[in-house]
PAZAPA-4460 file (N, C-alpha, C; in steps of 0.05 Angstrom, whole numbers, plus 32768, in hexadecimal, padded with zeros to 4 digits):
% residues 73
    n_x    n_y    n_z   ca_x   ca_y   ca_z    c_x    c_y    c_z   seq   type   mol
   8011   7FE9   8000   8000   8000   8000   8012   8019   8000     1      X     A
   8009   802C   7FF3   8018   8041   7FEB   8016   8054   8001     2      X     A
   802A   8062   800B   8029   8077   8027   8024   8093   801A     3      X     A
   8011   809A   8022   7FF9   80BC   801F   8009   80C9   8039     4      X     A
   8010   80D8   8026   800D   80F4   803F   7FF5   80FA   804F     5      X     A
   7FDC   80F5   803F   7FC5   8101   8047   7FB9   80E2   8054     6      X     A
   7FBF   80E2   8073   7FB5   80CA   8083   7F94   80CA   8080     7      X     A
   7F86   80A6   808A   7F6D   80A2   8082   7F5C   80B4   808C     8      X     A
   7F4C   80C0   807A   7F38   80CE   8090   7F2C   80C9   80A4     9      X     A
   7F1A   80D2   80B8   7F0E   80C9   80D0   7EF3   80C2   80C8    10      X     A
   7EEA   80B9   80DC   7EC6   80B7   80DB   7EBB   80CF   80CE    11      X     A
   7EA8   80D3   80BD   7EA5   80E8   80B6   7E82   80E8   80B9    12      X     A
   7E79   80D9   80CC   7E57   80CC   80C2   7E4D   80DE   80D4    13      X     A
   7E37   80EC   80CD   7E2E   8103   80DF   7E1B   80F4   80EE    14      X     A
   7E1B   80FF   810A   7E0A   80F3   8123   7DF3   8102   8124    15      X     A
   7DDD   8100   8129   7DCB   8111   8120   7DC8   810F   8143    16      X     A
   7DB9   8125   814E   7DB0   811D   816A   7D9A   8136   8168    17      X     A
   7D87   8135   8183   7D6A   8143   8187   7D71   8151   819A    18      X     A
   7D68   816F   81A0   7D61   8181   81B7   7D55   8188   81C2    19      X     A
   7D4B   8192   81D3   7D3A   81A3   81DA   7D41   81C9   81E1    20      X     A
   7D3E   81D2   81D1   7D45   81F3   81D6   7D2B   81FF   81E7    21      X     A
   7D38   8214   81FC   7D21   8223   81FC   7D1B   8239   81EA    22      X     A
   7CFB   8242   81ED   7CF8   825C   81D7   7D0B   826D   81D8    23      X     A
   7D12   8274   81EF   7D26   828D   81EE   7D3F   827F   81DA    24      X     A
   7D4B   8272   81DD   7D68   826C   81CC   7D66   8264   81B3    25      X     A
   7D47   8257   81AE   7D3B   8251   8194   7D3E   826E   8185    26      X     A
   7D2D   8285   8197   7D30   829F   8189   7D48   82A7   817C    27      X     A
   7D5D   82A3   819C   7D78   82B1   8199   7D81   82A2   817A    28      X     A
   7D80   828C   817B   7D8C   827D   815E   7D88   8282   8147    29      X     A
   7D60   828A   8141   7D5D   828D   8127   7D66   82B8   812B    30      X     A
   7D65   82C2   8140   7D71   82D9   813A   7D90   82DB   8130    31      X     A
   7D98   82C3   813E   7DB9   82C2   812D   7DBD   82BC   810C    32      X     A
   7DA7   82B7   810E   7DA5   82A0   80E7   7DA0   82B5   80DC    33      X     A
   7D91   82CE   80E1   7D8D   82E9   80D7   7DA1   82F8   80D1    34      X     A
   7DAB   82F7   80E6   7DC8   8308   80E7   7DE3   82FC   80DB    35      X     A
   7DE4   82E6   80D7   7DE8   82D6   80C5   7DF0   82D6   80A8    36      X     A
   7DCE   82D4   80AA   7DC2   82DB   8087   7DCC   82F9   8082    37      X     A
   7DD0   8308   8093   7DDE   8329   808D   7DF1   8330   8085    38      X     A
   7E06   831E   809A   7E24   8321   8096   7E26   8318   807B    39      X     A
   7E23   82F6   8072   7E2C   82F3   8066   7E1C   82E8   8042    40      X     A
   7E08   82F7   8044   7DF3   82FE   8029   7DE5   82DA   802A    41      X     A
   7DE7   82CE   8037   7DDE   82B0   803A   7DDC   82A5   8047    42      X     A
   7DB3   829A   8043   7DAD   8293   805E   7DB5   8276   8063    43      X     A
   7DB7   8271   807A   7DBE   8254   808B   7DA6   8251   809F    44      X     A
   7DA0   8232   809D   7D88   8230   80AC   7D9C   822C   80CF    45      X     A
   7D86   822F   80E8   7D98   822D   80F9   7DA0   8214   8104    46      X     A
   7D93   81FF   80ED   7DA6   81DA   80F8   7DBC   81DC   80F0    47      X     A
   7DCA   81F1   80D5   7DD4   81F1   80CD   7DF0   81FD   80D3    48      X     A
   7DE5   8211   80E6   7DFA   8225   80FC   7DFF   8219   810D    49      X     A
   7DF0   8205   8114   7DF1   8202   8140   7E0A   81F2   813F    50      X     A
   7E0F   81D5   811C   7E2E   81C9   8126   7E44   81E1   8126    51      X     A
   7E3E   81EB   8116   7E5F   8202   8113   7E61   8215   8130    52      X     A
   7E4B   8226   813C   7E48   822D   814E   7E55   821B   816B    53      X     A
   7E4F   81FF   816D   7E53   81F1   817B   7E73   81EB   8185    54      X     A
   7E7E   81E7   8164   7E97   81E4   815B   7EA7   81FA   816B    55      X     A
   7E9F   8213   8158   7EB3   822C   8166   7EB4   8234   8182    56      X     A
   7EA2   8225   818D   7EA2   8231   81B3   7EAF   821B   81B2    57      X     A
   7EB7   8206   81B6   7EBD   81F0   81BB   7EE2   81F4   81B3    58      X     A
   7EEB   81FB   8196   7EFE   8202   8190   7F09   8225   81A2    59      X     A
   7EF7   822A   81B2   7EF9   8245   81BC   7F03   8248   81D5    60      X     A
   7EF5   8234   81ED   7EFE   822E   8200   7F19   821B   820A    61      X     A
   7F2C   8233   820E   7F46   822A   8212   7F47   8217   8227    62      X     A
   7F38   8217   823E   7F33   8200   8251   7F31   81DD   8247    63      X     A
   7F1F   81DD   8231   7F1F   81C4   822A   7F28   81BD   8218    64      X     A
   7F37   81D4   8208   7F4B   81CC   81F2   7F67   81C4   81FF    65      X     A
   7F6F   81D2   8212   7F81   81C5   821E   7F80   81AB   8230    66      X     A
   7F65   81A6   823C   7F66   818D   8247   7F68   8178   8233    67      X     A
   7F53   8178   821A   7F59   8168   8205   7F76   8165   81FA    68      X     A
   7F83   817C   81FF   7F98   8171   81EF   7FAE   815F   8201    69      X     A
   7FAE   8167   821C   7FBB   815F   8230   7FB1   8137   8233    70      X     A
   7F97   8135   8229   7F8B   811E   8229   7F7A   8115   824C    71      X     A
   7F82   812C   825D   7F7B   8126   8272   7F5A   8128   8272    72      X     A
   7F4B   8116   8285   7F2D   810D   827F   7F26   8127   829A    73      X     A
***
């Protein structure tokens, strides 16, 4: 087998999962999809925002980026 620079990809199979929002953050969300749709001339529905949203706090908080990287549980 021939050696790739570009190692196998990962799982890539999207997990679908269910919530419950309250109205207030339901609001706050589709007011973000607005503002959104402003910045950047194209709308996004808000199932569509909440993974990327999720992502960037997640990539944001230096607390658990450092514990992940440290591997400590």
């Amino acid at each position: 087998m021939a050696e790739l620079r570009l190692p196998k990809l990962p799982d890539r199979t999207p997990i679908k999962i269910t919530i419950s929002l309250s109205p207030a953050l339901n609001r706050s969300l589709s007011e973000y999809a607005a503002l959104y749709s402003e910045a950047y001339g194209e709308p996004e529905p808000v199932h569509e925002l909440i993974p990327a949203m999720l992502a960037n706090f997640l990539e944001a908080d230096r607390a658990f980026m450092r514990r992940r990287r440290t591997g400590s549980s």
